[in-house]
C-alpha positions in Angstrom: 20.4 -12.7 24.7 17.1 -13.6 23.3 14.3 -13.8 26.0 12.2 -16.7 24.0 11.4 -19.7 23.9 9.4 -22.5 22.6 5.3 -22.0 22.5 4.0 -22.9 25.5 1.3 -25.1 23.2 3.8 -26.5 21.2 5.7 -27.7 24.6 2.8 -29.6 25.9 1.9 -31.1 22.6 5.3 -32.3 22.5 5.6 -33.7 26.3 2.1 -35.4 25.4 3.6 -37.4 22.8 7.0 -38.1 23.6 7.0 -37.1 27.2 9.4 -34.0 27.1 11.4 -31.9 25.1 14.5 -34.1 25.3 15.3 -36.4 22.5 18.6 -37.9 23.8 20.1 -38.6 26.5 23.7 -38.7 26.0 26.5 -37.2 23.2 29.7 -39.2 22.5 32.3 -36.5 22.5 34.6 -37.8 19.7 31.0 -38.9 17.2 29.9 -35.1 18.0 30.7 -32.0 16.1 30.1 -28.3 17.2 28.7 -26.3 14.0 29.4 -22.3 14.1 27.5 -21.3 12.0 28.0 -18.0 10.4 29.4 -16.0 12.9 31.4 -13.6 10.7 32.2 -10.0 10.5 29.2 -9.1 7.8 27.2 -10.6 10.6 28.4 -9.7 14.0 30.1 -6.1 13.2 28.2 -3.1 14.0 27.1 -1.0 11.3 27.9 -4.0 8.4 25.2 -5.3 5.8 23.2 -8.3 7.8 24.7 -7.3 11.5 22.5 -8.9 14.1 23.1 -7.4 17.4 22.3 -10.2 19.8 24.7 -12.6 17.7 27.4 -10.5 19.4 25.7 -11.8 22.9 26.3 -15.4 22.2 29.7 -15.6 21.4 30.2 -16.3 25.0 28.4 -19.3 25.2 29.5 -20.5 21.3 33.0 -20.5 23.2 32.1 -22.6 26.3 31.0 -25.1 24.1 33.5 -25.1 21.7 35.9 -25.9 24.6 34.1 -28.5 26.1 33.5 -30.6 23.1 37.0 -29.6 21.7 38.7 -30.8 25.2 36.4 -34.3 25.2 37.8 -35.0 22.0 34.6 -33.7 19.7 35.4 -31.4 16.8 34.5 -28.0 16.3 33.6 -26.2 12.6 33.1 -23.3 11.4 30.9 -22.6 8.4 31.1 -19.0 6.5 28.4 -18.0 4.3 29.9 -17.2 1.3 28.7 -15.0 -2.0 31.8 -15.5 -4.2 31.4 -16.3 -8.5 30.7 -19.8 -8.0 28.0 -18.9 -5.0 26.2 -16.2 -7.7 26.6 -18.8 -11.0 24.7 -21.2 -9.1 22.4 -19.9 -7.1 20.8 -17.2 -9.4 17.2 -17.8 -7.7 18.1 -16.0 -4.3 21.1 -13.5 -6.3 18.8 -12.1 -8.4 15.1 -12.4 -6.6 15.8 -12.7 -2.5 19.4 -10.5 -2.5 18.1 -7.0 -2.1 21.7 -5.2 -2.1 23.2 -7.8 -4.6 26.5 -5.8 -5.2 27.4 -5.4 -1.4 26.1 -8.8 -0.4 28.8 -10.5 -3.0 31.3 -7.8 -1.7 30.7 -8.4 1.9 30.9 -12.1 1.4 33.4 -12.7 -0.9 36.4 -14.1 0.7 39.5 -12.5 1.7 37.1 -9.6 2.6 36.6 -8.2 5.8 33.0 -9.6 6.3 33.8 -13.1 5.2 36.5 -13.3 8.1 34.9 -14.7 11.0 34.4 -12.7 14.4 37.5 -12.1 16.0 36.3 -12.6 19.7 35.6 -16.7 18.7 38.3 -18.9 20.5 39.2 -21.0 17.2 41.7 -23.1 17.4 44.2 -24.4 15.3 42.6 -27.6 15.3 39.1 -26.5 14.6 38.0 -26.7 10.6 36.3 -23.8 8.3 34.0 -25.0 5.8 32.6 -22.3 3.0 28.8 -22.6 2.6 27.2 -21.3 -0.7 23.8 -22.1 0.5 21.7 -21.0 3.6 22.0 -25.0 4.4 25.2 -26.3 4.5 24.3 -29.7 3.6 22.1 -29.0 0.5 23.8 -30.2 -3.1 26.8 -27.2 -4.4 26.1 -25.9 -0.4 29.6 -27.0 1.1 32.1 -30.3 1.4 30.7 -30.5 5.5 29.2 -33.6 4.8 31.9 -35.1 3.7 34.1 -33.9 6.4 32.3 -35.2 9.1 31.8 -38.5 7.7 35.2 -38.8 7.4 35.5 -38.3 10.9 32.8 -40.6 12.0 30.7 -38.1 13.2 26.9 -38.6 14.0 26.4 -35.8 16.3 25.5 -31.8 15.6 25.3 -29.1 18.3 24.1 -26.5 16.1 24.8 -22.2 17.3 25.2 -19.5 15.5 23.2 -17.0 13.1 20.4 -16.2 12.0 18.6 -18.4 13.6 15.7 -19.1 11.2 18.0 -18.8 8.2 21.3 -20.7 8.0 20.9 -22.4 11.5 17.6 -23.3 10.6 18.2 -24.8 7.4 21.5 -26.8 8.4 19.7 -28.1 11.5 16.8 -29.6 9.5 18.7 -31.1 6.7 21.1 -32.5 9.5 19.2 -34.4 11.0 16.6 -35.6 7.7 20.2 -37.0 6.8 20.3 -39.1 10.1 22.6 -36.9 12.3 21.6 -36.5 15.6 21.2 -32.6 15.9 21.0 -30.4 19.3 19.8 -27.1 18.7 21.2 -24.5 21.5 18.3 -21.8 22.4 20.9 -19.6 24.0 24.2 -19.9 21.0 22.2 -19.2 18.4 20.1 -15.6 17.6 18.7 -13.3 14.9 17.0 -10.3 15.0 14.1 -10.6 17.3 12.8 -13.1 20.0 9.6 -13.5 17.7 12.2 -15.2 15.1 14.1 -16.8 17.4 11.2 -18.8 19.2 9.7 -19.0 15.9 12.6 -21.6 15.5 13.2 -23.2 18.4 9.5 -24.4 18.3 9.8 -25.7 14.7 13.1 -27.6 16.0 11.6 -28.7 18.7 8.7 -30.6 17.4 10.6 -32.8 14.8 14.2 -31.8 13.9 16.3 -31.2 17.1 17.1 -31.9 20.7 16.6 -28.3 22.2 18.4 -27.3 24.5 20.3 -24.3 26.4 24.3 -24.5 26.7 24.2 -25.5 30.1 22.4 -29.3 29.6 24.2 -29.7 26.4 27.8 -28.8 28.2 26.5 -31.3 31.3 25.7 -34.3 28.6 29.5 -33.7 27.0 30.8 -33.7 30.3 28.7 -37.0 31.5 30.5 -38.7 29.0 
């Protein structure tokens, strides 16, 4: 698990103007929607082309929240970054400048390949949803149909864990809530490759974009409901 957090500086320049870390103060179970992001074998698998290490520590905590939104009546996705024709057609800007191993990238992350499956040791069930994500955002234009989906559903919630954190969680987080979700970012469900990173993150979340919090307060505020 990462051992970071947000800057010290950053924390009392946020408590001076809003008086604390905490943005809300409640989640409506069935408006609220747990968003995996990304935790799939190209990922999480030792020895595979973008494996992070500490995602594998998470998974623990992913799960405990998964259940307790899931058994309060909130839903529970999963997005999979995805590199297939249509991700590589229309996103030549990071395929052909960003991708360093372009070849096993699109292999890895083409579905119905091993690394596109999600981790194994995630409790999904049958009624949780998986959303393909051609973006490092999932709400981003050509990204993914998750939008969509949760408006459908009413939702106006986003606990966001997962990986990487400054990457996919990062990106999804922001645009969630610059398109008027509330979002809570979890500091111990999501992780990348060093604590730098990570509280590199949580501090950007922190001042404008998310509620921040560990699994513990955000599992206590689904269960106060």
């Amino acid at each position: 698990m990462h051992q970071a957090g947000i800057l010290d500086e950053v924390r009392e320049r946020i408590t001076r103007r809003r008086g604390g870390v905490a943005v809300f103060d409640s989640i409506v179970p069935h408006r609220t929607a747990h968003i995996v992001v990304d935790l799939q074998n190209g990922f999480m698998a030792p020895g595979q082309l973008l494996e992070t290490p500490i995602a594998r520590a998470i998974v623990a905590n992913v799960n405990l929240i998964s259940a307790t939104l899931r058994g309060a009546g909130g839903v529970v996705v999963y997005t999979q970054h995805t590199a297939d024709a249509e991700a590589v057609r229309t996103w030549p800007v990071y395929f052909d400048h960003f991708c360093a191993d372009r070849a096993r990238m699109i292999e890895t992350f083409t579905p119905g390949n091993p690394g596109h499956a999600l981790w194994p040791e995630l409790d999904v069930a049958k009624e949780d949803l998986c959303v393909i994500k051609r973006r490092f955002g999932a709400f981003v234009p050509g990204s993914s149909e998750l939008h969509a989906v949760l408006q459908e559903r009413g939702i106006d919630t986003l606990i966001i864990s997962g990986t990487l954190s400054q990457v996919c969680c990062e990106a999804t987080a922001r645009d969630a809530m610059m398109m008027n979700y509330k979002v809570f970012f979890v500091t111990d469900a999501n992780a990348t490759l060093t604590d730098a990173e990570h509280s590199g993150t949580l501090t950007a979340m922190a001042q404008a974009f998310c509620d921040v919090r560990d699994t513990q307060s955000v599992r206590s505020l689904i269960a106060a409901a």
